[in-house]
C-alpha positions in Angstrom: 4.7 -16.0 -17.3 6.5 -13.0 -16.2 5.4 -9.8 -16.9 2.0 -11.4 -18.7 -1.6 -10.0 -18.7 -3.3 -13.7 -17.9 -3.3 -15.3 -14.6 -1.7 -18.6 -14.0 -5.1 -20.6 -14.2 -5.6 -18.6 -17.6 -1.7 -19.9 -18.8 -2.8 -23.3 -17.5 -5.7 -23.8 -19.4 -4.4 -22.0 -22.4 -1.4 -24.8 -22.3 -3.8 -27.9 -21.6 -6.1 -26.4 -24.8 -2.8 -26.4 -26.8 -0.9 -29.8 -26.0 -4.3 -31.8 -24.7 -3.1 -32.9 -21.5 -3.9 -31.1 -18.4 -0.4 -29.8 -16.7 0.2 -31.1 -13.2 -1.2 -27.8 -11.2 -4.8 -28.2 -12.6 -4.2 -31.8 -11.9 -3.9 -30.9 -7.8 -6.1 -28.0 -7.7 -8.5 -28.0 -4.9 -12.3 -28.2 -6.1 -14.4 -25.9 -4.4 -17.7 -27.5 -2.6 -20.4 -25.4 -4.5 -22.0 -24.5 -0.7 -19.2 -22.6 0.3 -18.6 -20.7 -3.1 -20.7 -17.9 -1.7 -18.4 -17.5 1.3 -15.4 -17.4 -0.4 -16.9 -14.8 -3.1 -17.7 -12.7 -0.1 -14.6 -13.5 1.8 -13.0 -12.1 -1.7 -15.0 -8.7 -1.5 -13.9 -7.9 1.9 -9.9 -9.0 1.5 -9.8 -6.8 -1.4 -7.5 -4.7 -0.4 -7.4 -5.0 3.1 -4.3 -6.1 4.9 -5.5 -8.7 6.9 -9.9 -8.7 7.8 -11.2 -7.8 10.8 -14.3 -8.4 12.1 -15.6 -4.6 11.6 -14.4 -5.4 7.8 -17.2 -8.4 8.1 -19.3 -5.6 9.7 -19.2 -3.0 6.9 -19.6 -6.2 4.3 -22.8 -6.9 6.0 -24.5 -3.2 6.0 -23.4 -2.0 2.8 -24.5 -5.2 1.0 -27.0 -6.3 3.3 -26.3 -9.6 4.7 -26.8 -11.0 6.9 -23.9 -13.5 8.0 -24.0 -16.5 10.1 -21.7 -17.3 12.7 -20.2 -20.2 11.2 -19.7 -17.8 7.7 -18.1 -15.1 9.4 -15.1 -17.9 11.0 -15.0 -19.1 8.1 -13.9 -15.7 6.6 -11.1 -15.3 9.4 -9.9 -18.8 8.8 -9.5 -18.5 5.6 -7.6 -14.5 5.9 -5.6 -16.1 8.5 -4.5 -19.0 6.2 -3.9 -16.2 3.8 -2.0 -14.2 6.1 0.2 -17.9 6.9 0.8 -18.2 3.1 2.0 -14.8 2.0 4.8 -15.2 5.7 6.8 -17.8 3.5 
């Protein structure tokens, strides 16, 4: 809601808890494969407030919490900025 302290998912639930029926967008919301949590938690950590990543973003991540990141982790980390980039050009 407009001008409200609770994110959307938070208002979802809240309404699905009140009326017992789950409102369409939890319905279609995507699940997350448990295996690629940990990307996306790290994938969060660098977008925060970044513009878009780059791969000395992915770089910095690495050293300051060191981690080591494989090379199919760190495309997945562009993919998904560049799908976020995508989203927020509509």
């Amino acid at each position: 809601m407009e001008g409200s302290k609770s994110t959307r998912l938070e208002q979802w639930k809240a309404m699905e808890q009140q009326t017992g029926r789950k409102p369409a967008p939890l319905k279609n919301m995507p699940v997350l494969d448990e295996y690629l949590a940990d990307i996306f938690n790290i994938y969060s950590k660098i977008a925060s407030g970044v513009e878009y990543i780059r791969l000395v973003d992915i770089n910095a991540y690495m050293d300051l919490y060191d981690d080591s990141l494989e090379h199919w982790q760190v495309e997945a980390i562009l993919l998904l900025d560049k799908a976020r980039a995508k989203a927020w050009q509509t």
